[in-house]
N, C-alpha and C positions, 0 to 999 in steps of 0.2 A: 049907375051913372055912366053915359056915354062921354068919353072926350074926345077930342081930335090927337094922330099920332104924329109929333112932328119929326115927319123922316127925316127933312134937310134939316135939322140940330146935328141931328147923328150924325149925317151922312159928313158935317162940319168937319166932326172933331172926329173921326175916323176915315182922314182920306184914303184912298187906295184899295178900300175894303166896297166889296158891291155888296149893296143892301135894296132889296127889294120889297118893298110895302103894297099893299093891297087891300082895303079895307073888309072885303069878306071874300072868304074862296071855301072851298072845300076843305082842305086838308094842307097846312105849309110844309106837311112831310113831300107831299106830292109838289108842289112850287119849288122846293129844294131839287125835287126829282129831275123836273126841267133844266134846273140852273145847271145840273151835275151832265144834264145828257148837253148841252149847249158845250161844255168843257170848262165850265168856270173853277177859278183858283180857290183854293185853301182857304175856310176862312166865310166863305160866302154864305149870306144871311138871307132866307126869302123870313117875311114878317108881315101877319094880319091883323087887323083889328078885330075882325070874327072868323070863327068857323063855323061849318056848319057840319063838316063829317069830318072832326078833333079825331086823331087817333090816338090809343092809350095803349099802355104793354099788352100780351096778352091775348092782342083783336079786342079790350074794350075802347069804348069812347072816351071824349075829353070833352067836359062843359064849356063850351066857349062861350061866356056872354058877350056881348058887343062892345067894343072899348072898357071892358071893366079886368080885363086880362093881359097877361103880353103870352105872345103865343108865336113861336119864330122856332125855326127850322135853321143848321148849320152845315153846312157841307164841311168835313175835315179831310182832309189827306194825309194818313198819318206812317210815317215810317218806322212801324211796330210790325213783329211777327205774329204767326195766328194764334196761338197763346196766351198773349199778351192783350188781345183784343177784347175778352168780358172784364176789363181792368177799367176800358174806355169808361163805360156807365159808372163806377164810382168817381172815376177820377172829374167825370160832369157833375155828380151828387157835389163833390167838393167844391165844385165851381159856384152851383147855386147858391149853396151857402154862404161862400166866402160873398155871392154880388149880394144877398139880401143882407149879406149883414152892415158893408159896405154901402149899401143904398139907403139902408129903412134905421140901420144900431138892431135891428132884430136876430138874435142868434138860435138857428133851428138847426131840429134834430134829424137823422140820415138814419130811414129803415131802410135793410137791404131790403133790396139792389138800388131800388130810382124813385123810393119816392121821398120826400121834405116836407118834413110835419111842422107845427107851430102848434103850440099846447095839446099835441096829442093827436092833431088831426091835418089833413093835407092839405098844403097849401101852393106846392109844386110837384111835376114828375117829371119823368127822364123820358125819351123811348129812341133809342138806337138800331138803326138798319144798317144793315152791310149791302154795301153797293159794289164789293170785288174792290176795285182802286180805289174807293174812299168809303166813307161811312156819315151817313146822317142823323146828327141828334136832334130830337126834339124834343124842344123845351117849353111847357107849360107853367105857368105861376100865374097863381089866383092874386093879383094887387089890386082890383079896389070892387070886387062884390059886395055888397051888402047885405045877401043872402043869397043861401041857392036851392035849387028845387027838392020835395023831400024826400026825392031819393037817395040823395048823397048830402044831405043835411048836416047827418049825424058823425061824417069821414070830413069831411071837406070845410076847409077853411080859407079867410083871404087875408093877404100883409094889414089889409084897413080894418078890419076886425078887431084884428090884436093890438094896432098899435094906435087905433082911433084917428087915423090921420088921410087921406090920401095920400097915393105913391104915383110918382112920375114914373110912368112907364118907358119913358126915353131915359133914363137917369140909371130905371132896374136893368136895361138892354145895354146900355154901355158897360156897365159896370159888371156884366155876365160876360161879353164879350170878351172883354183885357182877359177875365176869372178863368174861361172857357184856353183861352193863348199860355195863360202861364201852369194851371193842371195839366193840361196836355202836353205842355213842354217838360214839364219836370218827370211826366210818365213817358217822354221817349229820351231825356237823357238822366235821368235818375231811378230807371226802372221800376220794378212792382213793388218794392221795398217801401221806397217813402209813401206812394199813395192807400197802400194797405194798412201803412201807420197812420197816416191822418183818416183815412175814413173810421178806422177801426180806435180814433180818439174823438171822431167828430160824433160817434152815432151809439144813441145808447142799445141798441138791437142787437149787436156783433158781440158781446160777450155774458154772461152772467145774465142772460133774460129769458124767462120763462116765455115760449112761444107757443102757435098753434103757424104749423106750414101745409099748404096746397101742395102739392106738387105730385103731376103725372098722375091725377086720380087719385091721392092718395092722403090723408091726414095724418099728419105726425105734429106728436108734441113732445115738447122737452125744454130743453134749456139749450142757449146758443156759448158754442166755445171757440168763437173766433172765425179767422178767412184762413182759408188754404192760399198757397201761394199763388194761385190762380183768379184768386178774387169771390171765389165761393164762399157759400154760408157751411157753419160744420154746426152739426146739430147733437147735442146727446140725447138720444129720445129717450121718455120716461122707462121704455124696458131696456135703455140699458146700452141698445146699438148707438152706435158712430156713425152719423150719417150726414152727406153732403150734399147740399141743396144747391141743386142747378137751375133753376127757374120759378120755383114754386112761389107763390104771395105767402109772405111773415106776416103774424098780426100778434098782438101781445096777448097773454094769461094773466090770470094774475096768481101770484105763486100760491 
């Protein structure tokens, strides 16, 4: 189902904040890119109706159906050291959830790093660039597909699926927006503590779960024992090692 995106709603009740709509482009990581090389302030949202070259972690792609998505890109300027900075993407995971649940009553699950499941399968992801003086999130969330093609059939899910309803796509974007201001506030003056506690209560992946990890070429499995204070996955793989997952894609086992 395609709708129309009513940017002036937004643009209402968010004065002072630049929001930029488009109803298809290439990529809103790359319309962020613009807004950040122009010098725009903290905060600045480019936002499409479709894409057509979606970026995903990784260098994969992002399904963009046409109006059936909200698909927006954020410029942050964050005064965190570089340490501090693989904290960003959960502290986004947080955000997501706190806007779907605040938008839809729907309460989803957080696999590390960036992606937002809904009965097991995707319904949002994260993907974060560093730009030197700021950083770029993008955020994808599947709200009103109806289905998707079958290659990602069997992964991918949408807020209307689950909750048999449509979703206001201006309603999921405000309510990400605020989510987006106060996670990231509370991770530069509450440091890595609290957001390590809430990801690490929001998501059933981070502890006690039997996995299978990607990472650098390599399969490991085991069971997960929690974040390092850095925002990483700690893995006890089944022979035994202690091992820290820096990038790799989590998928479940089943024990």
């Amino acid at each position: 189902m395609t709708t129309a995106f009513d940017v002036e709603w937004l643009r209402a009740r968010l004065p002072g904040r630049r929001i930029e709509y488009v109803a298809r482009t290439g990529s809103t990581m790359l319309d962020a890119e613009a807004l950040l090389r122009e010098g725009c302030a903290h905060g600045s949202v480019a936002v499409a109706g479709e894409q057509v070259a979606g970026q995903g972690r990784l260098g994969r792609s992002w399904h963009s159906e046409p109006g059936a998505g909200l698909y927006a890109s954020v410029v942050l300027r964050l005064p965190l050291p570089a340490p501090r900075l693989p904290l960003v993407t959960l502290a986004l995971g947080l955000a997501t959830v706190d806007a779907v649940a605040l938008a839809t009553g729907l309460r989803c699950d957080l696999r590390w790093p960036n992606d937002v499941l809904a009965r097991g399968r995707k319904c949002a992801g994260i993907l974060v660039q560093n730009h030197g003086d700021a950083l770029i999130a993008g955020i994808g969330i599947n709200a009103n597909h109806e289905r998707f093609p079958e290659a990602v059939g069997d992964v991918a899910i949408s807020l209307r699926m689950v909750t048999g309803r449509e979703q206001s796509r201006e309603l999921l974007l405000l309510a990400l927006l605020d989510s987006i201001d106060r996670r990231t506030a509370q991770l530069v003056s509450a440091g890595a503590d609290a957001i390590l506690h809430d990801f690490a209560k929001a998501s059933s992946f981070v502890r006690g779960r039997r996995v299978a990890v990607e990472d650098s070429g390599r399969r490991l499995t085991g069971v997960t024992e929690g974040l390092d204070p850095a925002g990483f996955l700690i893995l006890r793989t089944d022979a035994g090692a202690r091992e820290l997952v820096l990038s790799g894609g989590v998928r479940p086992l089943e024990a």
